[in-house]
Steps between C-alpha positions, in 0.01 A plus 500: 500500500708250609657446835782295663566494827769331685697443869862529457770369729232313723593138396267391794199570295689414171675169544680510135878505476731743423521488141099394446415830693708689297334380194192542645616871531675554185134385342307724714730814410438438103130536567567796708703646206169576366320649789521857620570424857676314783407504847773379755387462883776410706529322860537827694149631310690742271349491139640670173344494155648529189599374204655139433830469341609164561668282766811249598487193768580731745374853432180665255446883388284742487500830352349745775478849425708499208764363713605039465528382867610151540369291765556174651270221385494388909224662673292645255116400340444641116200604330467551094224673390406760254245706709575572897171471621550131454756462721381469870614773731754459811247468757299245328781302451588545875090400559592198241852360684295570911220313352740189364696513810177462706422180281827336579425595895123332407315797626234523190280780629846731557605377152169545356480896628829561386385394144193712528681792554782387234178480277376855614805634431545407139173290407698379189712298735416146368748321731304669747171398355603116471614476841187618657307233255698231645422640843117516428522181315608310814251633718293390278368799340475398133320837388728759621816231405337498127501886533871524558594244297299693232719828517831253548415366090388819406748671640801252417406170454826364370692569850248280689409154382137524583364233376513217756301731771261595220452133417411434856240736567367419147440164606333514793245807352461226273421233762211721660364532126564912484585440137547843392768590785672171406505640136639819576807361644572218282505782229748682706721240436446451165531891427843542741639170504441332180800334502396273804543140504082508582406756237383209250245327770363823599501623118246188511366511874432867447315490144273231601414685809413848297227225265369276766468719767469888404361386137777801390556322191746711335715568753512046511556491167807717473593327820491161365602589127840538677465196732521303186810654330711509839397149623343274224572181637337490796169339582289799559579593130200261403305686676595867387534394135128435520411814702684712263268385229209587701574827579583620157140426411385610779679857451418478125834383374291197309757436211772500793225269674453245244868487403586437893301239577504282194883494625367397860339240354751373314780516763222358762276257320402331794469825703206520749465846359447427101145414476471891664704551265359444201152670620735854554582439146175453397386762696772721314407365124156569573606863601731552130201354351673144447141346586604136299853547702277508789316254455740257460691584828138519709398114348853348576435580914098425411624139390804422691398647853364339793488849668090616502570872549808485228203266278233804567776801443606312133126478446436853526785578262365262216162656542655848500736413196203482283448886558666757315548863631561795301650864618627844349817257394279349263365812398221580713452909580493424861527183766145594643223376316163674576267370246487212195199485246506308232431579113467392131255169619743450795808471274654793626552634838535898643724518804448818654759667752612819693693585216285438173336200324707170328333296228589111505317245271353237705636189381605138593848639437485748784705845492459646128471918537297710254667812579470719206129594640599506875750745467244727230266490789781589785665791331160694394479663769819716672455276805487106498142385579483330860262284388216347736254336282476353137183392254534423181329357193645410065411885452607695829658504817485731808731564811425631789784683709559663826555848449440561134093338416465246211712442177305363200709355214323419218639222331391532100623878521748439752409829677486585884295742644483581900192582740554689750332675791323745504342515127517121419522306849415593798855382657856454354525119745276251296496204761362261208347488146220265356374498134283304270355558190299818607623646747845610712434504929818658674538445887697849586543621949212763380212278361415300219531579166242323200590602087249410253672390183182577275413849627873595658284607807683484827339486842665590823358275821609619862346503806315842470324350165454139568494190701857421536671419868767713442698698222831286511398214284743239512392217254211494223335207307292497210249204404268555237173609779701606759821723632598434818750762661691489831688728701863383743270485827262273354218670401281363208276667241295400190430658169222333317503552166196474343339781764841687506467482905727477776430300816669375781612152535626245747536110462405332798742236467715789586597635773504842675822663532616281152708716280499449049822471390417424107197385265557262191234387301543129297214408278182471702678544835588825732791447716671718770809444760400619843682510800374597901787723720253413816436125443896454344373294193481515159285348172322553236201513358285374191145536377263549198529878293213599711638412816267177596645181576797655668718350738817600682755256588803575711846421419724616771418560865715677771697649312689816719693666224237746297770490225402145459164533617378749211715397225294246348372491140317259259435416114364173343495303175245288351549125575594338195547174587237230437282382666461138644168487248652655209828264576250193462306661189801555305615105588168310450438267232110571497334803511112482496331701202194703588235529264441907404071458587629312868645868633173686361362682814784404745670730662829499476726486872649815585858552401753419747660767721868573300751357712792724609834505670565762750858580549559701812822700577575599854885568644543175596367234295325501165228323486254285208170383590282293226116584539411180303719259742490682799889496504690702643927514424777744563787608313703701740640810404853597392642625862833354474563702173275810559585543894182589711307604199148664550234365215303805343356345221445211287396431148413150363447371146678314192645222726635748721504717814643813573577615821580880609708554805674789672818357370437348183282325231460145555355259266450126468350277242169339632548174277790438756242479752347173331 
C-alpha cells in the first residue's frame, strides 16, 4: 500500500511557488492514478472520497458516486491511498491540527493531550505518533520518545526524517554503556534511513558494538561486511577488515576465514592486529586439518612477537598442530568414541562406537581404514552393535554392546556368532571384556562372567553366589594369578586363580569413597585411573599383578566438574630407550672378559624392573610420565579442533597414541614428543 498525502492551497506550510507546487501535484496525481482512493478534507471539515482523475493549477477531480466534481485546489488537504483504513478520520485530524495549534501557542501538555486523543482515535496516525515523541523527547523521556518514534518508522518512516533524534538518544544510551539499547536504535537507522549521511559510521559503530560488547557475532559480521563495501576508505576499515576474518572462523566460515585475513594482512602489514591474525588462521588450518599450514602461521607470532600471552597462544597451536583428529567425515560410524583396543601385535586398532565398530591399521602413517571386516561385523546383525567393550587376539575378537550381549568374530572363518542373555550371558550390557590364552572374563550390570576355552564351561558370579561388591561390574583385569574386578562406586574384589576364590579387596593407598574408572595391565605392572567426587581429585594407580608394591599418585585436585573429574584413563608402553649404562656399554673401547669358572656359584642380580611410560588422558591435558626418569611432560589435547571434547579412552603402541573423545578420534605420533 502506498500512501500520499498532501495540503493544498495552504502555501503557509508549503512555501514552493506556483508552478513548483503544481508539479509537485501533477507528480502526486500519477501515483494516485494507481491507487483506489482519494480522500479530500477541506477547511470547513467537509470530506469526500473518491476516485482521482486528474488536476489543473487551479482546480483537481474526483469521481464521487459515479458522478466527476471539480474542485478548487485552494482550501483543500488530499490523501492517496489504496485501503481507507489508512487514511486518518475527521476527528483525528481535528485532534492532529488542536494539538499543532497548541504547539505554536507553546502549551505542550494541551498539545500533547490533543495528540493522545488524535492517537486514540486512529492509532495508525504516525504524524500523531512523532509529535508526541518529540514532546516526550524534550521532557526528557527517552523510553516512551523511542516508543513513538518506533510506530512513526514503522508506520511511515519516509514522511519523518528520524534519524537525527534517533542518533541522539543513541548516543547518550551509549555514553551510560547500555549497549544493547544503543544498538537497537542505531539499527533503526540503518533499517529506515539507510540513505543517511551517518549510515556508514554506524554501519561500523554498530557492528563493532554487536562483537565487543554483546559477543552477537553474526549479527557484527553482517553489520560490518557492509561497513566495508559502503565506506572502505575510512580508518575504522583496518579494524573491521580484521574482525571480519575473525568471525568467519569463529562462525565456521574457515575457507572465508583464511581467505579474509591473508587479505588483512596484506592490505595492513604493519597492523597491530596481524600477529592475531595469523594465530585465527592457524587456528582455522588446524580446524580443515592444514596442521603444516598451521604451523607455520603459529611459529611466525612464536618468533616475531614480543607479546607473552600471543607467545603462549602460538605455542599451544604448534603443540596442537602435531595432533590429528578424525570424525564420521573421514569415515568413522559415529563422532563418539566409547572404546579403542588394539590388535594384530598392536598393528591394528578397533574403534568402537554407538553405531558399530571401524578397523584402522595402526601405523606411523596415521588414518588407513580396514573396512571390509568392520562393516561384515556391523551389518550381521539387523541392528548396528553399540559397542562398549573390545578384546581381541591373531585368532578372535569379541565386542561387548549395550543392549544386544557379545559379538565374537572369528577371524580364520570369518564367522560371528552373538551371546545373549538369558541362555549365554547373563545380561545383553557387557561393561568390559578381558581374555588371554585360557580364558574370556566379561564385566556385564548383572555379574561377572568367566569362559573356559579348554572345557567351554561358563560360570556365572553375582552377589547371591560369590564375593563380589556388587553386580554392575564396571572394569576387569586379568594377570596371570590374579583377576581383579571393580564396580562404578568403587568397590573391589579378587579372583585368585589357582584356588578359584573370590575375596574382597582394598588398597590402602586408596582411599574410601575412591571410585575405578578402568584397569590396564603392561608387562609386570597393574594400573588403574581413579578419581574421588568427595576429595575433588583424581590419579592413578600402579602396582605388582598381585597387588603389592602399590602406590596411588594423584594427578588433578579440585577439580568441580565430575565430567572432568571421572573421565580419566591410562595405557603404557615399554621404555625403549637406553639406558645411561647401556649408552656407555655400546661406546666403550674395553669391555672386561670374565672367565666362565669366575661366575660358578654366584648368583646372578635380579633383573631390573621393565621401565614404562604411562600416558594419561584426562579432558584437559594429556599427559606422559617416564618411570625410569621420573619425568613427567604434557602434550595437550586437540581443544581448538575438537571443541570441549570429553576423553573416553586411549590406546598406545607402534609410535603412537590414540585418543577417544565424545567428538572424535584423536591421534598423535609419540616420536614427536622426543
Amino acid at each position: 500500500m502506498q500512501k500520499i498525502h498532501l495540503l493544498l492551497g495552504q502555501v503557509s506550510h508549503i512555501a514552493l511557488p506556483l508552478i513548483g507546487f503544481v508539479s509537485l501535484l501533477l507528480f502526486c496525481a500519477s501515483l494516485a492514478d494507481s491507487e483506489q482512493y482519494v480522500i479530500v478534507d477541506g477547511e470547513n471539515g467537509d470530506r469526500l472520497t473518491g476516485h482521482w482523475r486528474g488536476a489543473t493549477e487551479t482546480h483537481f477531480e474526483i469521481e464521487y458516486y459515479g458522478q466527476v466534481l471539480r474542485l478548487p485546489v485552494a482550501g483543500h488537504a488530499l490523501n492517496f491511498t489504496s485501503e481507507l483504513g489508512e487514511v486518518p478520520s475527521r476527528t483525528a485530524v481535528k485532534y492532529l491540527r488542536d494539538g499543532l495549534y497548541f504547539l505554536e501557542l507553546e502549551l505542550p501538555e494541551r498539545a500533547k493531550g490533543r495528540f493522545e486523543l488524535a492517537m486514540e482515535e486512529f492509532p495508525k496516525y504516525a504524524e500523531a505518533h512523532y509529535h508526541l515523541g518529540r514532546l516526550h523527547k524534550a521532557n526528557g523521556d527517552t523510553e516512551k520518545a523511542l516508543e513513538r518514534f518506533r510506530s512513526v518508522v514503522l508506520l511511515d518512516a519516509e514522511s519523518f526524517d528520524l534519524a537525527p533524534l534517533l542518533r541522539e538518544i543513541g548516543d547518550a544510551a551509549l555514553a551510560t554503556e547500555n549497549y544493547a539499547k544503543a544498538i537497537d536504535i542505531y539499527e533503526m537507522i540503518l533499517m529506515y534511513y539507510p540513505e543517511h549521511a551517518a549510515v556508514p559510521e554506524l554501519s561500523y559503530l554498530t557492528g563493532f558494538l554487536f562483537v565487543e560488547k554483546l559477543q552477537d557475532y553474526p549479527s557484527g559480521l553482517r553489520l560490518l561486511e557492509s561497513a566495508i563495501k559502503q565506506a572502505p576508505d575510512v580508518p575504522a576499515h583496518e579494524k573491521a577488515f580484521f574482525l571480519i576474518g575473525k568471525l568467519q572462523a569463529e562462525t565456521d566460515q574457515l575457507e572465508n576465514a583464511l581467505y579474509t585475513l591473508e587479505g588483512f594482512i596484506t592490505r595492513y602489514p604493519q597492523s597491530e592486529w596481524v600477529d592475531e591474525a595469523h594465530l585465527v588462521r592457524a587456528v582455522a588450518n588446524l580446524r580443515l586439518g592444514k596442521t603444516a599450514e598451521a604451523a607455520t602461521e603459529a611459529t611466525q607470532v612464536y618468533e616475531r612477537s614480543a607479546d607473552t600471552a600471543l607467545k603462549e597462544r602460538a605455542n599451544r597451536i604448534l603443540a596442537e598442530s602435531a595432533w590429528t583428529v578424525y570424525t564420521q567425515s573421514d569415515g568413522l560410524p559415529h563422532n563418539h568414541i566409547q572404546v579403542v583396543a588394539l590388535d594384530l601385535d598392536e598393528t591394528w586398532l578397533w574403534v568402537g562406537t554407538p553405531k558399530g565398530i571401524m578397523l584402522l591399521a595402526n601405523g606411523e602413517e596415521g588414518w588407513t581404514p580396514i573396512e571390509t571386516i568392520a562393516q561384515h561385523i556391523n551389518t550381521f546383525s539387523p541392528t548396528v552393535p553399540d559397542v562398549r567393550a573390545i578384546a581381541a587376539n591373531p585368532q578372535e575378537l569379541w565386542i561387548g554392546t549395550r543392549h544386544q550381549g557379545a559379538l565374537h568374530y572369528n577371524k580364520e572363518t570369518n564367522e560371528i556368532q552373538t551371546y545373549a542373555s538369558p541362555d549365554k550371558l547373563p545380561s545383553v550390557w557387557m561393561r568390559d571384556i578381558k581374555m588371554d590364552e585360557t580364558e574370556i572374563w566379561f564385566a556385564t550390570d548383572a555379574g561377572i562372567v568367566r569362559h573356559k576355552r579348554d572345557t567351554g564351561e561358563r560360570f556365572d558370579y553375582n552377589t547371591r553366589n560369590s564375593f563380589i561388591p556388587t553386580n554392575d561390574i564396571q572394569t576387569l583385569a586379568i594377570t596371570p594369578t590374579t583377576v581383579w574386578a571393580a564396580s562404578s562406586t568403587g568397590e573391589l574384589a579378587t579372583f585368585d586363580r589357582q584356588t578359584e576364590t573370590w575375596d574382597f579387596d582394598q588398597f590402602t593407598e586408596i582411599e574410601q569413597g575412591t571410585a575405578i574408572v578402568r584397569f590396564y595391565v603392561k608387562k609386570e605392572k597393574l594400573l588403574f585411573t581413579w578419581f574421588n567426587a568427595e576429595e575433588k581429585a583424581n590419579g592413578y594407580f600402579q602396582a605388582d599383578w598381585n597387588g603389592i608394591n602399590g602406590k596411588s599418585v594423584p594427578l588433578l585436585i579440585g577439580i568441580e566438574d565430575k565430567t572432568d573429574l571421572g573421565n580419566i584413563y591410562i595405557a603404557a608402553v615399554v621404555d625403549t630407550a637406553p639406558t645411561e649404562t647401556e649408552s656407555n656399554q655400546a661406546t666403550s673401547e674395553f669391555s672386561p672378559e670374565i672367565e666362565e669358572e669366575e661366575t660358578e656359584g654366584v648368583e646372578a642380580p635380579p633383573a631390573p624392573r621393565m621401565p614404562l611410560v604411562l600416558w594419561i588422558a584426562t579432558n584437559d591435558d594429556v599427559y606422559t610420565y617416564y618411570t625410569r626418569s621420573d619425568m613427567w611432560q604434557t602434550t595437550g589435547t586437540p581443544r581448538i579442533i575438537m571443541g570441549e571434547p570429553t576423553v573416553q579412552c586411549i590406546a598406545v603402541a607402534n609410535n603412537r597414541a590414540w585418543i577417544g573423545t565424545t567428538n572424535g578420534l584423536a591421534t598423535i605420533s609419540t616420536q614427536s614428543l622426543k
